[in-house]
HTML snippet that shows the backbone in 3Dmol.js (N, CA, C, O; Angstrom):
<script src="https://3Dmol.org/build/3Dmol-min.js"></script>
<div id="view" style="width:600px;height:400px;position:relative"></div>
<script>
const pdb = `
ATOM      1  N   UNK A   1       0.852  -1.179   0.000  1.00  0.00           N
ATOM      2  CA  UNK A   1       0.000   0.000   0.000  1.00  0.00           C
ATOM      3  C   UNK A   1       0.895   1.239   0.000  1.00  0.00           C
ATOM      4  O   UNK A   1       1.736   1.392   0.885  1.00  0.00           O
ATOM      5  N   UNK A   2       0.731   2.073  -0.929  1.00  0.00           N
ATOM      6  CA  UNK A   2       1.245   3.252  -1.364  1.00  0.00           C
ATOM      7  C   UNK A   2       0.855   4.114   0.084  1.00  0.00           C
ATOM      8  O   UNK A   2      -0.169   3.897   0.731  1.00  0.00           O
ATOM      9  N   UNK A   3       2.283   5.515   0.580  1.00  0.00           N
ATOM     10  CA  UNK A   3       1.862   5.886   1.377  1.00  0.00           C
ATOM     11  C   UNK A   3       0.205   7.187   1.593  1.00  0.00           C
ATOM     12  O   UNK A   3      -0.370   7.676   2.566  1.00  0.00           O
ATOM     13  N   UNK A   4       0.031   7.262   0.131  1.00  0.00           N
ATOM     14  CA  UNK A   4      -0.578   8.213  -0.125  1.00  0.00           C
ATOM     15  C   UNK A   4      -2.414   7.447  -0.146  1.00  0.00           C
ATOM     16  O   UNK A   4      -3.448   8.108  -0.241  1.00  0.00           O
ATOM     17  N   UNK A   5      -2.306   5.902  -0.024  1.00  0.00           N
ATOM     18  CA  UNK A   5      -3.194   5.149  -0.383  1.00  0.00           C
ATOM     19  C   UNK A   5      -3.613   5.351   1.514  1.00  0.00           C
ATOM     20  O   UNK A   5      -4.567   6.034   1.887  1.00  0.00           O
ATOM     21  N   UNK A   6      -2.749   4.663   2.404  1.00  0.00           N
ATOM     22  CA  UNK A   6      -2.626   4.522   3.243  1.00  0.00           C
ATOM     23  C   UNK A   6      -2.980   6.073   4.403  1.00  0.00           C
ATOM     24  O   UNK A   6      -3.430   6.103   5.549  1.00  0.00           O
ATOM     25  N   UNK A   7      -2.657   6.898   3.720  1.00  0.00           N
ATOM     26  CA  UNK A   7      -3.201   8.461   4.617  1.00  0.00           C
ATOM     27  C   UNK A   7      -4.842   8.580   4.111  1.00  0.00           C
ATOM     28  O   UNK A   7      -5.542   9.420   4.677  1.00  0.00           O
ATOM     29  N   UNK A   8      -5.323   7.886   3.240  1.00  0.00           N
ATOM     30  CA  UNK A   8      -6.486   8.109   2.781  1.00  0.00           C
ATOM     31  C   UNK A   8      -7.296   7.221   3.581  1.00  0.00           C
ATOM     32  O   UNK A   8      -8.299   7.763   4.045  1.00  0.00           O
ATOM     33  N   UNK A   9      -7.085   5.669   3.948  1.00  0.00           N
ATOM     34  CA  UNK A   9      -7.587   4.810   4.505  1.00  0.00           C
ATOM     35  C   UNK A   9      -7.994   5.205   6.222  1.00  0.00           C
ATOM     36  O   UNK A   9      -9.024   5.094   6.886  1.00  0.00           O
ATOM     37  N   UNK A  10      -6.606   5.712   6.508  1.00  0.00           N
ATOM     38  CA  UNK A  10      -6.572   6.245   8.055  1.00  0.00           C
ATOM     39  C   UNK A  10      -7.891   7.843   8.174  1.00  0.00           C
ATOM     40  O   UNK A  10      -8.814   8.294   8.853  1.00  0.00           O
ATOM     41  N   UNK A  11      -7.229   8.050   7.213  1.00  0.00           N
ATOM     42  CA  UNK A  11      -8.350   9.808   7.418  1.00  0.00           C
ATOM     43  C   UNK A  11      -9.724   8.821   6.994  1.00  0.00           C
ATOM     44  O   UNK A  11     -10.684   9.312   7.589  1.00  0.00           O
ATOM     45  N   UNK A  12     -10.066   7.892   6.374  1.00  0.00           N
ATOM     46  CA  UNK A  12     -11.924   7.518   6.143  1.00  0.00           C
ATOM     47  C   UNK A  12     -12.193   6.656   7.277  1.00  0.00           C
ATOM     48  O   UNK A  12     -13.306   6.879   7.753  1.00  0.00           O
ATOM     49  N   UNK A  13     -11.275   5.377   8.103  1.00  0.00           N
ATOM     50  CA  UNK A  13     -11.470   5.301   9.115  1.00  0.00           C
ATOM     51  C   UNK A  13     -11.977   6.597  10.111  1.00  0.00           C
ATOM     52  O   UNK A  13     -13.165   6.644  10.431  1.00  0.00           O
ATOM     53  N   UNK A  14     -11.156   7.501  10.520  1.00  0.00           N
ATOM     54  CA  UNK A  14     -11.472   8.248  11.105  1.00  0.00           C
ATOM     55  C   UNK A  14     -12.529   9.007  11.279  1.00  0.00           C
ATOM     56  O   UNK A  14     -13.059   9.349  12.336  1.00  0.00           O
ATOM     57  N   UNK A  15     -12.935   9.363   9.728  1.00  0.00           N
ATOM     58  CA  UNK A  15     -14.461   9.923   9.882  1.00  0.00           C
ATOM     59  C   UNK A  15     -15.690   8.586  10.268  1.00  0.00           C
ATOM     60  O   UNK A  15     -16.899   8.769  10.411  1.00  0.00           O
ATOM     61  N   UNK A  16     -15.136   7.583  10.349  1.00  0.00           N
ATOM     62  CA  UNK A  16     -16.124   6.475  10.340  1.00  0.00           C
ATOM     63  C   UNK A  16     -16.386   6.755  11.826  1.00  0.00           C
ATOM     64  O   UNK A  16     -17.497   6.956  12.317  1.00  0.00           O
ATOM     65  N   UNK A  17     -14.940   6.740  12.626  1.00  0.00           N
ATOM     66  CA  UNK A  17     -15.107   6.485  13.999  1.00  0.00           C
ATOM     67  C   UNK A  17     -16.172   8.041  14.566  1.00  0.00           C
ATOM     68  O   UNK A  17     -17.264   7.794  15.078  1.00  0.00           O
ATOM     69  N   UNK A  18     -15.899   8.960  14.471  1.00  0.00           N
ATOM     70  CA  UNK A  18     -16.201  10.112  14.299  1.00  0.00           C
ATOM     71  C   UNK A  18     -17.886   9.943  14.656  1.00  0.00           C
ATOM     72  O   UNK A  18     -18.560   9.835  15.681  1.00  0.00           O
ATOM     73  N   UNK A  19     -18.203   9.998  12.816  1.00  0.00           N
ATOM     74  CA  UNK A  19     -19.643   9.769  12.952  1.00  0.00           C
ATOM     75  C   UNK A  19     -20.209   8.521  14.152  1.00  0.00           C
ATOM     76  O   UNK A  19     -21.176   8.770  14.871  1.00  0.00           O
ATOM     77  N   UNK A  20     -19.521   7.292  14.228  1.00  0.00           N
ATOM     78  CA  UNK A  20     -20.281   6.185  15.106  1.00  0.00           C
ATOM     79  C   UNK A  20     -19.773   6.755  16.527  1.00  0.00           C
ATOM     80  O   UNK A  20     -20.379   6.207  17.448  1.00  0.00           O
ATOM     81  N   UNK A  21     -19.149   7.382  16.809  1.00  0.00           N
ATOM     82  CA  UNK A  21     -19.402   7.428  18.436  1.00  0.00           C
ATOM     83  C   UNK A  21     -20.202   9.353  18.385  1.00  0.00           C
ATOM     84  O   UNK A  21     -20.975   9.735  19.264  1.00  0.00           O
ATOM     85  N   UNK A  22     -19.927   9.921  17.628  1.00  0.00           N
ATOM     86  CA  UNK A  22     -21.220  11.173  17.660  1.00  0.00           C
ATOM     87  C   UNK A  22     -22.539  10.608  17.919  1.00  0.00           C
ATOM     88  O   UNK A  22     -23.082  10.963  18.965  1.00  0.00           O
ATOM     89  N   UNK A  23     -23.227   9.690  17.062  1.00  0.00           N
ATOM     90  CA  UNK A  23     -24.178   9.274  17.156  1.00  0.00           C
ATOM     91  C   UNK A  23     -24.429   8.587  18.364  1.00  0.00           C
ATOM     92  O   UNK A  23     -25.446   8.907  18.980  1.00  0.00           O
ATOM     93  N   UNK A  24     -23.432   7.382  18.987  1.00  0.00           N
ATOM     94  CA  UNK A  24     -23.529   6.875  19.954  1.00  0.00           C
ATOM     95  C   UNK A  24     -23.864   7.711  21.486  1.00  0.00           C
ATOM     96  O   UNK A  24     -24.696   7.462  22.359  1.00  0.00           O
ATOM     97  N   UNK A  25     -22.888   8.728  21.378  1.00  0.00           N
ATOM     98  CA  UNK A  25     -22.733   9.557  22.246  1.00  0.00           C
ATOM     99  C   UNK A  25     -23.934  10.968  22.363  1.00  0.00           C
ATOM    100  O   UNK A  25     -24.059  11.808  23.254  1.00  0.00           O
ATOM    101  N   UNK A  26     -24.631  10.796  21.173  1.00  0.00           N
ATOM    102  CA  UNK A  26     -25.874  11.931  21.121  1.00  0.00           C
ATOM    103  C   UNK A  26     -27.369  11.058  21.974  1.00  0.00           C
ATOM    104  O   UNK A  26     -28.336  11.496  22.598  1.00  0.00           O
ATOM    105  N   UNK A  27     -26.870   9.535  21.558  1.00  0.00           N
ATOM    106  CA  UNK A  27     -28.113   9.249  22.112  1.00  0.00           C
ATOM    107  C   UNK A  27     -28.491   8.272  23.431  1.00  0.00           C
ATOM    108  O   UNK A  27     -29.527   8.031  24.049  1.00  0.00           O
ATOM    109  N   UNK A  28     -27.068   7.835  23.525  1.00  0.00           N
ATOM    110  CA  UNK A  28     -26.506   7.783  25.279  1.00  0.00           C
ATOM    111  C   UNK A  28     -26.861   9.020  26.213  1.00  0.00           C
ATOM    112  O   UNK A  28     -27.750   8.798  27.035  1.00  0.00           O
ATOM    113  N   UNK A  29     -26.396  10.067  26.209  1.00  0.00           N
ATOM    114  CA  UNK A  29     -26.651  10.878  26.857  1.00  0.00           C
ATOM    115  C   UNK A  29     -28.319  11.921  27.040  1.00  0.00           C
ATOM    116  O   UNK A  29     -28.636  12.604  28.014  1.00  0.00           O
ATOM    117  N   UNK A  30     -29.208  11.681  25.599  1.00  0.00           N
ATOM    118  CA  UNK A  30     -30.606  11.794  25.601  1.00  0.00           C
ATOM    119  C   UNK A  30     -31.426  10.675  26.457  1.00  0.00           C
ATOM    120  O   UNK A  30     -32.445  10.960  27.087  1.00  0.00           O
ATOM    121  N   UNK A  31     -30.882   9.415  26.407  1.00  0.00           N
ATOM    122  CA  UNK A  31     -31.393   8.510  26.474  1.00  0.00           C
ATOM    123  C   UNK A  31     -31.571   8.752  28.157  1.00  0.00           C
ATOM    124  O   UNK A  31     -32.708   8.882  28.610  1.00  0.00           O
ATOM    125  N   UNK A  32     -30.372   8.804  29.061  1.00  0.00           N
ATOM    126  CA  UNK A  32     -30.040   9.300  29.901  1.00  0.00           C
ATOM    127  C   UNK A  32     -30.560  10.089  30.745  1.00  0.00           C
ATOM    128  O   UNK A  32     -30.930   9.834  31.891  1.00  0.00           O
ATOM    129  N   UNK A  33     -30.597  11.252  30.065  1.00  0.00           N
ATOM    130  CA  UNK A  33     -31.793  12.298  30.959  1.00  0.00           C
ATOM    131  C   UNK A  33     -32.923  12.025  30.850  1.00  0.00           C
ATOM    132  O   UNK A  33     -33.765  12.445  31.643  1.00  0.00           O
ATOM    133  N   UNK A  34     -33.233  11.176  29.731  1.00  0.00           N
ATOM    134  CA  UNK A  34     -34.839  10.908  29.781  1.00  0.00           C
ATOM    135  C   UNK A  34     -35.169   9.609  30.931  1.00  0.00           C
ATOM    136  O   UNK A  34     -36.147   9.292  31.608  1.00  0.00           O
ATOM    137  N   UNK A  35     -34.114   9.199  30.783  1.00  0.00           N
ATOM    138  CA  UNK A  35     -34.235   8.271  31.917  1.00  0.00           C
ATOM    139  C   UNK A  35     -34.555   8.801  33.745  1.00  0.00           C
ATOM    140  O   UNK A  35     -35.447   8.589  34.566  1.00  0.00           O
ATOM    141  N   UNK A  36     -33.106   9.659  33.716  1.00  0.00           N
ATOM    142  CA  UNK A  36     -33.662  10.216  35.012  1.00  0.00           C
ATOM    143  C   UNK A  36     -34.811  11.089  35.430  1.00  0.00           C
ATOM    144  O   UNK A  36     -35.269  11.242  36.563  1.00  0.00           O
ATOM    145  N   UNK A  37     -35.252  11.724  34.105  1.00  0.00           N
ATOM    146  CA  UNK A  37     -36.962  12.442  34.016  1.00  0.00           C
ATOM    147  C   UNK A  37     -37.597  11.396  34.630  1.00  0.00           C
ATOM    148  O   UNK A  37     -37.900  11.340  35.822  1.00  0.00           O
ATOM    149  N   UNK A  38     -37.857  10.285  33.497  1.00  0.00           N
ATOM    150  CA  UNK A  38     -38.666   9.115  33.963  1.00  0.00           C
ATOM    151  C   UNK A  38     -38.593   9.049  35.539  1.00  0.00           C
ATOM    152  O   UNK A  38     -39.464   9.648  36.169  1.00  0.00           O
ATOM    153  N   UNK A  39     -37.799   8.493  36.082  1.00  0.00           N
ATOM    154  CA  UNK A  39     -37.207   8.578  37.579  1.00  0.00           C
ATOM    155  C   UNK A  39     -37.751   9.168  38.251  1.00  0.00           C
ATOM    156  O   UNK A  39     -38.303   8.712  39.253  1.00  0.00           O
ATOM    157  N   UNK A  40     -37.765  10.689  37.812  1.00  0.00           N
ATOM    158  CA  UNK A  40     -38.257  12.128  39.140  1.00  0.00           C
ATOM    159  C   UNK A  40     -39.711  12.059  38.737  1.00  0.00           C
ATOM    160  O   UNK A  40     -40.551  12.097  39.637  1.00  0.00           O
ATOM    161  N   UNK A  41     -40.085  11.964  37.516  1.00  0.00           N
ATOM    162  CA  UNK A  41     -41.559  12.414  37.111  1.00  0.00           C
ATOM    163  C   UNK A  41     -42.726  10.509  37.573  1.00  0.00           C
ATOM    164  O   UNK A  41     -43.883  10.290  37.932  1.00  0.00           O
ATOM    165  N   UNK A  42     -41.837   9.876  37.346  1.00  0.00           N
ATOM    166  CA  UNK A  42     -42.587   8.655  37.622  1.00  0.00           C
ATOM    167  C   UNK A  42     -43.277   8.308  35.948  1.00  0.00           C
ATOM    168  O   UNK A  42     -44.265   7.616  36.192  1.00  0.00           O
ATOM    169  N   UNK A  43     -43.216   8.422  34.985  1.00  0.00           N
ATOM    170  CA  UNK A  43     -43.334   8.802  33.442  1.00  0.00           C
ATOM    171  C   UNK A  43     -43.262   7.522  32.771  1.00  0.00           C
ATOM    172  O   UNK A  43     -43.916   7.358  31.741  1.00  0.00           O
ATOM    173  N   UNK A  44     -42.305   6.302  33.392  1.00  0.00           N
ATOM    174  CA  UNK A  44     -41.584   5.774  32.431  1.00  0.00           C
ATOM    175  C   UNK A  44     -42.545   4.659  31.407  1.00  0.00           C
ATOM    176  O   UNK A  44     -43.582   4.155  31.838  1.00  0.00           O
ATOM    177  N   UNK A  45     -42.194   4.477  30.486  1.00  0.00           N
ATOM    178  CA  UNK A  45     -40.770   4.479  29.738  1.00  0.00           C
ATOM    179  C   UNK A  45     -41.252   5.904  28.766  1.00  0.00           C
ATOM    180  O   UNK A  45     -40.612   5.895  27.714  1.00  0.00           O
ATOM    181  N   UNK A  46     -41.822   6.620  28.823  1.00  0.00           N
ATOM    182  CA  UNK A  46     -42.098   8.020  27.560  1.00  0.00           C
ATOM    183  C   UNK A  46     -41.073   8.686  27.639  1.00  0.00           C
ATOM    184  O   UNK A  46     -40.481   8.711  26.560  1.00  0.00           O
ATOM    185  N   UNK A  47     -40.472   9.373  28.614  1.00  0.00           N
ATOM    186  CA  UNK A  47     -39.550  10.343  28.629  1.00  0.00           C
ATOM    187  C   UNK A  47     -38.450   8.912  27.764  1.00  0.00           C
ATOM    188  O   UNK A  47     -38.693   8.478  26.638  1.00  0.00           O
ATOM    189  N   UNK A  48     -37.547   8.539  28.461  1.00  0.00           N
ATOM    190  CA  UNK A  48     -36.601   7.744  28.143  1.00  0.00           C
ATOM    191  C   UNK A  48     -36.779   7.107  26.232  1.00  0.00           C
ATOM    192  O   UNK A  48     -35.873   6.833  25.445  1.00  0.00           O
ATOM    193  N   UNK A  49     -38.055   7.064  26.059  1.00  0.00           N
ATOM    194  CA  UNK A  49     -38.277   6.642  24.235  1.00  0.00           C
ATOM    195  C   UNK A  49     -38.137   8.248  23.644  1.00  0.00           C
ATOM    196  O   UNK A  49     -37.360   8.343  22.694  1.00  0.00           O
ATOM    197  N   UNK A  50     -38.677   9.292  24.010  1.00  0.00           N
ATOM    198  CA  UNK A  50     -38.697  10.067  23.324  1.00  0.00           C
ATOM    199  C   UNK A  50     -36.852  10.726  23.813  1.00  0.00           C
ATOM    200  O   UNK A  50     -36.232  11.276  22.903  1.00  0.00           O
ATOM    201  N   UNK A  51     -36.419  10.648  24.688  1.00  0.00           N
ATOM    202  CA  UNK A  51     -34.851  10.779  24.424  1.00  0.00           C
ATOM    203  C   UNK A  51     -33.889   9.942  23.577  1.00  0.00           C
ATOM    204  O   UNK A  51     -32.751  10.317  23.294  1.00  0.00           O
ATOM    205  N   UNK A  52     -34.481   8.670  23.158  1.00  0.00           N
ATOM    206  CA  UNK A  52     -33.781   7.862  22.239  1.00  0.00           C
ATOM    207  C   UNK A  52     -33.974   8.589  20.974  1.00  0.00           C
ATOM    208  O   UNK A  52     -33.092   8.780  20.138  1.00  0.00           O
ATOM    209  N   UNK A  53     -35.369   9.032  20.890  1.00  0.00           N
ATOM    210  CA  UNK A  53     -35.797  10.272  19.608  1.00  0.00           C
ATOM    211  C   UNK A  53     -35.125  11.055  19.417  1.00  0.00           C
ATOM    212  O   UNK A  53     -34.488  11.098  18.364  1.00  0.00           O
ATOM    213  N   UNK A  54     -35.017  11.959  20.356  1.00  0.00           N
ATOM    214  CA  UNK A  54     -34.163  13.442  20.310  1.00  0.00           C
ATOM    215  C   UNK A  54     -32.681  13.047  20.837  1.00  0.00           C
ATOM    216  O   UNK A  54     -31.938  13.922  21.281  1.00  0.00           O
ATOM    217  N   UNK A  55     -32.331  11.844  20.775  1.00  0.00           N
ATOM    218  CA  UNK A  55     -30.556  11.503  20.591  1.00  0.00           C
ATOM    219  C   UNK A  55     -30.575  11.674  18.868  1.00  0.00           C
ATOM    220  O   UNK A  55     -30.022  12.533  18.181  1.00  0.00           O
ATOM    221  N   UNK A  56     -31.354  10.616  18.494  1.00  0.00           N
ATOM    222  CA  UNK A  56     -31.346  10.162  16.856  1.00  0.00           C
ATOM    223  C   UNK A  56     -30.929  11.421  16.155  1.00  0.00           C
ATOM    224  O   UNK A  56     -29.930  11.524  15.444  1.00  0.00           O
ATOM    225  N   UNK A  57     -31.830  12.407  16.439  1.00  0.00           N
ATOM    226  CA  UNK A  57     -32.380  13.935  15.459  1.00  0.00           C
ATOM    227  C   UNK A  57     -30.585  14.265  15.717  1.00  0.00           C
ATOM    228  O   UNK A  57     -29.739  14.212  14.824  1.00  0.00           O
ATOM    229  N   UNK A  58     -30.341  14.584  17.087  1.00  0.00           N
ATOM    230  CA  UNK A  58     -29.230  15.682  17.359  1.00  0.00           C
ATOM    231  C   UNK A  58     -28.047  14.763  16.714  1.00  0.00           C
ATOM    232  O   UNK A  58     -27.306  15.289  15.884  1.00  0.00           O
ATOM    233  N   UNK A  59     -27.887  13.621  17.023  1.00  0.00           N
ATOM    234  CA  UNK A  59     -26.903  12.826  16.245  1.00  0.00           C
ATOM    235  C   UNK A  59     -26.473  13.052  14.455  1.00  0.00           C
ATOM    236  O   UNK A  59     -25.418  13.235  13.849  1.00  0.00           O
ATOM    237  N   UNK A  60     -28.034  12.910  14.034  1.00  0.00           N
ATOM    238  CA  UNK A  60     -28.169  13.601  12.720  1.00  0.00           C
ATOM    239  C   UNK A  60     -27.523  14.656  12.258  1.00  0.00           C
ATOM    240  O   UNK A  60     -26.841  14.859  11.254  1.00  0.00           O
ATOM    241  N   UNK A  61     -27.946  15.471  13.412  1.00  0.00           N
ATOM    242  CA  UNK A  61     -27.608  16.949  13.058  1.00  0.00           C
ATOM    243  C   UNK A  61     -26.236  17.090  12.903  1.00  0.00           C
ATOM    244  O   UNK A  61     -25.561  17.314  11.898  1.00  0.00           O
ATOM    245  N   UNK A  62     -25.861  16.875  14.367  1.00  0.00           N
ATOM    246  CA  UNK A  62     -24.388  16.823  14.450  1.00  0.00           C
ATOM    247  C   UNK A  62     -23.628  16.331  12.978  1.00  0.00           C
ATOM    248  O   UNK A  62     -22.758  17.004  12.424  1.00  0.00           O
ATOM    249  N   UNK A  63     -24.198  14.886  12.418  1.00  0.00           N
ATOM    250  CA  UNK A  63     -23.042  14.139  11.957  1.00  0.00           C
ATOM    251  C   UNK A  63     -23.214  15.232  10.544  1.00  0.00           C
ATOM    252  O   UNK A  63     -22.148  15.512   9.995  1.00  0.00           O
ATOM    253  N   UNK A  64     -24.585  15.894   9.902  1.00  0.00           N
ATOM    254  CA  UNK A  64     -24.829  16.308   8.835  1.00  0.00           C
ATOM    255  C   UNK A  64     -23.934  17.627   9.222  1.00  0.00           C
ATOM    256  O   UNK A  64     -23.255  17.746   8.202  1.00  0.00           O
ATOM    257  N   UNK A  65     -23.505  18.775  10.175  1.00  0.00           N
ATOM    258  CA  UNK A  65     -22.971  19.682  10.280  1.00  0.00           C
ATOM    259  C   UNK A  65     -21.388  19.170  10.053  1.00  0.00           C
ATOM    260  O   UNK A  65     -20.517  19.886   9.561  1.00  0.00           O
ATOM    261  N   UNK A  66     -21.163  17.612  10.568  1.00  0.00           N
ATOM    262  CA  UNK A  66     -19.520  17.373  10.331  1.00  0.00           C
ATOM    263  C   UNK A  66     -19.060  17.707   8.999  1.00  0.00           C
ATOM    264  O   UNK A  66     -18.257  18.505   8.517  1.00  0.00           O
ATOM    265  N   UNK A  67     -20.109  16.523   8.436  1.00  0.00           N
ATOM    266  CA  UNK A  67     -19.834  16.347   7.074  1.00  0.00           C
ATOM    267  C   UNK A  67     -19.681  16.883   6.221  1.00  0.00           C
ATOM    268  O   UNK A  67     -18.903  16.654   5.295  1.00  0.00           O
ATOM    269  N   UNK A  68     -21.103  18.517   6.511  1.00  0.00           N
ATOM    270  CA  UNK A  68     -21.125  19.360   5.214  1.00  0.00           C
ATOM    271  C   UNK A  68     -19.557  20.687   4.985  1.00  0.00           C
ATOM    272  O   UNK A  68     -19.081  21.395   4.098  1.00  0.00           O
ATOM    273  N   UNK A  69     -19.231  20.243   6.870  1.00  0.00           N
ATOM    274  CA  UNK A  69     -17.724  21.414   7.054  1.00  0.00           C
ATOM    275  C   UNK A  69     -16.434  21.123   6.264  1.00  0.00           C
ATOM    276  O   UNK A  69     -15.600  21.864   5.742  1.00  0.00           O
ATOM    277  N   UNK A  70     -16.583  19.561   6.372  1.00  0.00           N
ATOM    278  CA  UNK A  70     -15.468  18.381   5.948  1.00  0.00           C
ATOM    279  C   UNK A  70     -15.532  18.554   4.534  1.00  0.00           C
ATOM    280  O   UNK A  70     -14.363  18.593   4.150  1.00  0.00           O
ATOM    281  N   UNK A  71     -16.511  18.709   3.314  1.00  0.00           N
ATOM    282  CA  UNK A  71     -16.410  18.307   2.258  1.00  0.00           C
ATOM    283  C   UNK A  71     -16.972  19.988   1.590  1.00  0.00           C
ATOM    284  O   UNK A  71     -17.064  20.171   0.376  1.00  0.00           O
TER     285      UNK A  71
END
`;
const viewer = $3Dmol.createViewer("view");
viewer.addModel(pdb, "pdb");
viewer.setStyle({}, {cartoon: {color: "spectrum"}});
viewer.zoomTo();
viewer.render();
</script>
């Protein structure tokens, strides 16, 4: 593998990792507070589904703001 092949492979890994833990990490942490809502409000499971929702969206967002900066 050419070194120029090889800086290309590492930089598309990277956006791979990028996007999968943005996403991971948008809807871990929605998931999360909706959980502890659930908890204080007595709610469950609504709060905690609709934070898996509004992880999804912001994950989106996020990964569509990476991408459109990147290219």
């Amino acid at each position: 593998m050419r070194k120029d092949e090889e800086k290309q492979a590492y930089y598309s890994f990277g956006i791979a990792l990028t996007i999968g833990f943005t996403m991971a990490g948008n809807v871990a942490v929605a998931l999360f507070i909706g959980h502890m809502a659930d908890a204080w409000l007595g709610t469950s499971p609504w709060l905690a589904v609709s934070g898996i929702i509004i992880g999804m969206i912001s994950g989106l967002w996020s990964i569509y703001k990476k991408v459109t900066d990147r290219f």
